[in-house]
C-alpha positions in Angstrom: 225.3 23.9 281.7 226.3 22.2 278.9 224.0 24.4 276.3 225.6 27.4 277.9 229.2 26.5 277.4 228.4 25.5 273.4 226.8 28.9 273.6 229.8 30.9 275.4 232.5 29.0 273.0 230.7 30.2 270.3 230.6 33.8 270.7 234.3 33.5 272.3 234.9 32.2 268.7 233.1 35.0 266.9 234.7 37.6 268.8 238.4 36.6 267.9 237.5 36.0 264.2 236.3 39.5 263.9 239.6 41.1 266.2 241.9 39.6 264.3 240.4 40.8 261.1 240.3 44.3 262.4 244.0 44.2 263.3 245.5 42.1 260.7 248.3 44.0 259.1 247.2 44.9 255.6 250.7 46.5 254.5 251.3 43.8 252.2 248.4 45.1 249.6 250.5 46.0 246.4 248.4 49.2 246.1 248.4 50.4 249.4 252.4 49.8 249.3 252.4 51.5 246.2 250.2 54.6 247.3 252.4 54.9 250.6 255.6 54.9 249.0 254.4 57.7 246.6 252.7 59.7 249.5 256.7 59.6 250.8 258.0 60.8 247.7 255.7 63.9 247.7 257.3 67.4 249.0 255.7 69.3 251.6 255.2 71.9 248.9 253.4 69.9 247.0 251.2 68.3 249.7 250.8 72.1 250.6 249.5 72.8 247.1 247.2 69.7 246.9 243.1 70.5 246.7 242.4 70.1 250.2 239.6 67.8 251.5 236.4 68.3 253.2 236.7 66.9 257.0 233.4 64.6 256.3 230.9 63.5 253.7 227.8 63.8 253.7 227.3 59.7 255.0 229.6 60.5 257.6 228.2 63.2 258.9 224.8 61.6 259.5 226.7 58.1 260.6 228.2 60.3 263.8 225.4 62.0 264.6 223.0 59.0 264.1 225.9 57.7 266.7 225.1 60.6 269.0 221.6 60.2 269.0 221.4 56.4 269.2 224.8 55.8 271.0 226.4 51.9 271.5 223.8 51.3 268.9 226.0 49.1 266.0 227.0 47.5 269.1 224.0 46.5 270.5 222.9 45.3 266.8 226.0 42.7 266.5 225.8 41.7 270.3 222.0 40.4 269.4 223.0 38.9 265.9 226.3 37.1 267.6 224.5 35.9 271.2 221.4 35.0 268.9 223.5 33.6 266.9 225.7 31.3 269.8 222.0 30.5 271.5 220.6 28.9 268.1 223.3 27.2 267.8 224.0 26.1 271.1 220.0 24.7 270.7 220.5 22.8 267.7 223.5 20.9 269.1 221.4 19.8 272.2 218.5 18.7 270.1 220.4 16.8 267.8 222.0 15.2 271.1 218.6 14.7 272.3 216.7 13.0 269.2 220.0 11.1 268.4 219.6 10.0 272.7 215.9 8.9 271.9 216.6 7.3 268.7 218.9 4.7 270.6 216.9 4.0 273.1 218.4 5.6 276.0 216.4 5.6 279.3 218.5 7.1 281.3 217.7 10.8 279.8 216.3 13.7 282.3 213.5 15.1 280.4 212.7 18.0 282.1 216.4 18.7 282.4 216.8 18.5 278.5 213.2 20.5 278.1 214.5 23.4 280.5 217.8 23.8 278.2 216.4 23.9 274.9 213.7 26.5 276.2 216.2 28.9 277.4 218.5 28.6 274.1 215.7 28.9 271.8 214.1 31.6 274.3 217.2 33.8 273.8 217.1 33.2 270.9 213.7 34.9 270.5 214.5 37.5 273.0 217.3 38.7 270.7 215.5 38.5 267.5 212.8 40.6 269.3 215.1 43.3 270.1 217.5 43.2 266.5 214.2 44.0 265.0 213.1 46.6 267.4 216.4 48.3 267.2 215.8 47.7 263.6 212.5 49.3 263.1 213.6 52.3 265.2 216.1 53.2 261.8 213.6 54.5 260.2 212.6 57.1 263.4 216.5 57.3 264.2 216.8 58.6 259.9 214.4 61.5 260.8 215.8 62.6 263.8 219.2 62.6 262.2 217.5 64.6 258.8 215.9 67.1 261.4 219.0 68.0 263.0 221.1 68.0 259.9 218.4 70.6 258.4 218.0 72.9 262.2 222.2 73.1 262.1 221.6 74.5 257.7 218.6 76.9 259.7 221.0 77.8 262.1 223.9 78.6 259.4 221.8 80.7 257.8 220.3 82.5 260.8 224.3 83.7 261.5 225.0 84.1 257.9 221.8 86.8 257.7 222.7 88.0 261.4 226.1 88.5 260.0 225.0 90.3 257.2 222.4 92.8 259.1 225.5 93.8 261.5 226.8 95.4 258.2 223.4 97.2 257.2 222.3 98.6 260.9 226.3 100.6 260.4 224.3 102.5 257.5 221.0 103.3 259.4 221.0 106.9 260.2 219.7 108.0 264.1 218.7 111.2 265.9 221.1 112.0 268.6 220.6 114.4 271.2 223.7 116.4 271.6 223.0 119.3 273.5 221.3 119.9 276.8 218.8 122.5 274.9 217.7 119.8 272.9 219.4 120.4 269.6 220.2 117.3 267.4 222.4 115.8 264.9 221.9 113.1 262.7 224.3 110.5 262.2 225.0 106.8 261.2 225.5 104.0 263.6 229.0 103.3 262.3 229.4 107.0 262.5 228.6 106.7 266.2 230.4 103.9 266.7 233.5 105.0 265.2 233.6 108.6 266.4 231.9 108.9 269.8 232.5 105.1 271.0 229.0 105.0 271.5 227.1 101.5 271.6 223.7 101.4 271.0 220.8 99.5 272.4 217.6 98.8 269.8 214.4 98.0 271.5 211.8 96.8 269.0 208.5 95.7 269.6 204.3 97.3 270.4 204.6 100.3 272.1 204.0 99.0 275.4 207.0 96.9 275.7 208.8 100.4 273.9 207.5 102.4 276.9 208.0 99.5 279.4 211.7 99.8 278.3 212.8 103.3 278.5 210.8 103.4 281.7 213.6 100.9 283.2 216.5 102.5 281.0 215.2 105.7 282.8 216.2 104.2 286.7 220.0 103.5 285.2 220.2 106.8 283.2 223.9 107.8 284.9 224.8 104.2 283.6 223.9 105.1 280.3 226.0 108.0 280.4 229.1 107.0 281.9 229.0 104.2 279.5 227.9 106.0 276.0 224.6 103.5 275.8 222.1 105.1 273.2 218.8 103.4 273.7 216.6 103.6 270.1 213.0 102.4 270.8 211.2 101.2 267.4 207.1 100.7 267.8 206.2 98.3 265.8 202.7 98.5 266.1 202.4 102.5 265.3 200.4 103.6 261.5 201.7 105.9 259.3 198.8 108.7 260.4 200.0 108.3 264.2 203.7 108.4 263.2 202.7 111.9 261.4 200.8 113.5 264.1 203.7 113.2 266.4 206.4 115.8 266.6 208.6 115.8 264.4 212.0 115.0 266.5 213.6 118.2 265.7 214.5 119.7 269.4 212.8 116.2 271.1 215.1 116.8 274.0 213.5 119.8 274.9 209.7 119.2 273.8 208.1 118.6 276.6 205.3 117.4 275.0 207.2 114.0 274.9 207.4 112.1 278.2 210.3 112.5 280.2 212.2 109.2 279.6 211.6 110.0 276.0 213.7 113.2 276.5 216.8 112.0 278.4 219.9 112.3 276.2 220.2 108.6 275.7 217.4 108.3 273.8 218.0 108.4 269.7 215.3 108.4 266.9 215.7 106.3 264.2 215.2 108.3 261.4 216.0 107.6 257.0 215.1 104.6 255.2 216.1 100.9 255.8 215.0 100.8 259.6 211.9 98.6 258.6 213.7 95.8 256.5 216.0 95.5 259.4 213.9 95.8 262.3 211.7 93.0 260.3 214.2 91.1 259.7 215.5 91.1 263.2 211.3 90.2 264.1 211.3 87.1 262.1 214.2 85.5 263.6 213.0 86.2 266.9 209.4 84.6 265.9 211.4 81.7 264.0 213.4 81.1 267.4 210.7 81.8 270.1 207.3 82.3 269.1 205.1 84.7 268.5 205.4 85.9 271.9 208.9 87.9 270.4 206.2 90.2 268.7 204.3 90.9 271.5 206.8 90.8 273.6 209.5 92.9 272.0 213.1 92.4 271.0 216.2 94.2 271.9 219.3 94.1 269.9 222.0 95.2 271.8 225.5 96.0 269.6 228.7 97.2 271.1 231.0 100.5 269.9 232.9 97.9 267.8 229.6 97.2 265.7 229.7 93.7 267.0 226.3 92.3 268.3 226.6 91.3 271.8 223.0 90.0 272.4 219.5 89.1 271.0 216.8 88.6 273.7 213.2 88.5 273.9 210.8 90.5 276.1 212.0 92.9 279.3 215.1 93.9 278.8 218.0 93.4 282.1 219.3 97.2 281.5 221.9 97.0 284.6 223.1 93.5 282.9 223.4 95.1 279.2 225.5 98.0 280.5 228.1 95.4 281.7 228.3 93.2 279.0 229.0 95.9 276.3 231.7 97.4 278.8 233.3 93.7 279.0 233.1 93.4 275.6 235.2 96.4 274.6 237.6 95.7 276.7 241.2 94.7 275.8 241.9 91.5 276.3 
């Protein structure tokens, strides 16, 4: 009992030396005086004009989100090093006591009493040396978790920043539209489309399986499409340039009926003109970066509203009746 109270006022003592230096007053530092009183002096215009400041550096950053990876863990780090601490010396007092007992000549010591309490203070003391350097020799996993993060959220920027920028280029693309029930066709831009018809447009990319697997399930919601100006635009990805040729041209492709039917209803555009293979490639390797190589067998589907905004990214069959609804919300004044 005696070994735990020398331990308990120890740590008592610790714990007050470090509160009140966390809340002593520290106004009465010259230079902090002297920096507040010119912070007072400032005008709002010219605290306006100052350069502003970025919201974290860089050892910051990694110091929170080492902190969310490995929460409570400075914590747990100063509660080993302080009870350690208290149990050492909360040892060395009752073995002084003890040897200075001995020394005299004193019989009327309890051994195993004495034994007991210097095995559990220099136990803890042990036990909390084992985990300080296990918590310790975790840093240097805790350091790589914290770089991979820091380097998926600089992937992740960039994903948005080239996302961002490939909403701009698929405005220029040009398309095959269908605009009469004879099959005659115009050709247009997507921004063109966009902006004139209100027309949002639904890119399915991938083999030609998941192409025809697509417009096969587009085909069951085809009055969907129509009450809610959806152009789908199937891209194989998987087709050479001698099959492309051999294949009609697109001119009339509504009324060819050598093209299946759901590659003749009026929601169907052709993606037609230069620049459809940088994006659609583009579009492919983020969708392998993110999921796998299943996105190329798979397929993609891009789905952007009237407002040229891209609603959705997704991987493999496409949940037509779901798409529909979500462009419609999105358009919608709010």
């Amino acid at each position: 009992m005696r070994t735990l109270s020398n331990s308990l006022a120890v740590l008592l003592l610790a714990l007050l030396a470090v509160h009140s230096s966390a809340f002593a007053p520290r106004v009465t530092d010259p230079t902090i005086r002297s920096l507040s009183q010119q912070q007072q002096q400032l005008s709002p215009l010219t605290l306006y004009n100052q350069p502003k400041k970025k919201p974290y550096d860089e050892k910051l950053r990694k110091k929170l989100l080492s902190e969310s990876i490995a929460p409570w863990r400075t914590i747990r780090l100063f509660l080993y090093g302080s009870l350690g601490s208290g149990a050492a010396v909360g040892g060395f007092i009752q073995l002084t006591g003890l040897l200075a007992a001995l020394s005299k000549g004193q019989t009327d010591i309890d051994m195993n009493t004495e034994y007991l309490n210097l095995g559990i203070d220099f136990g803890a003391v042990a036990l909390f040396a084992f985990l300080f350097k296990w918590d310790i020799d975790k840093q240097g996993e805790l350091s790589e978790k914290v770089e991979q993060k820091l380097e998926l959220k600089k992937l992740q920027k960039e994903v948005s920043k080239g996302m961002r920028e490939r909403e701009q280029l698929l405005g220029t693309l040009q398309l095959q539209v269908q605009i009469s029930a004879n099959g005659d066709v115009r050709q247009a831009s997507v921004r063109e489309l966009q902006a004139g018809a209100r027309q949002h447009v639904i890119l399915v990319a991938g083999p030609k399986k998941a192409c025809k697997d697509a417009l096969v399930g587009a085909n069951l919601l085809k009055m969907d499409f129509a009450m809610s100006n959806v152009l789908v635009v199937p891209y194989e990805t998987d087709v050479d340039v001698a099959e492309l040729q051999s294949r009609p041209d697109g001119s009339g492709f509504g009324g060819d009926s050598t093209l299946p039917i759901y590659e003749r209803q009026p929601y169907v555009a052709r993606p037609t003109g230069d620049g459809w293979d940088e994006y659609v490639a583009a579009e492919m390797a983020d969708a392998v970066q993110q999921n796998g190589e299943k996105a190329r067998e798979e397929g993609i589907a891009v789905v952007v509203a009237s407002n040229g905004k891209v609603v959705r990214r997704g991987v493999g069959k496409v949940p037509w009746r779901q798409m529909v609804e979500e462009l419609d919300e999105s358009v919608k004044p709010k």
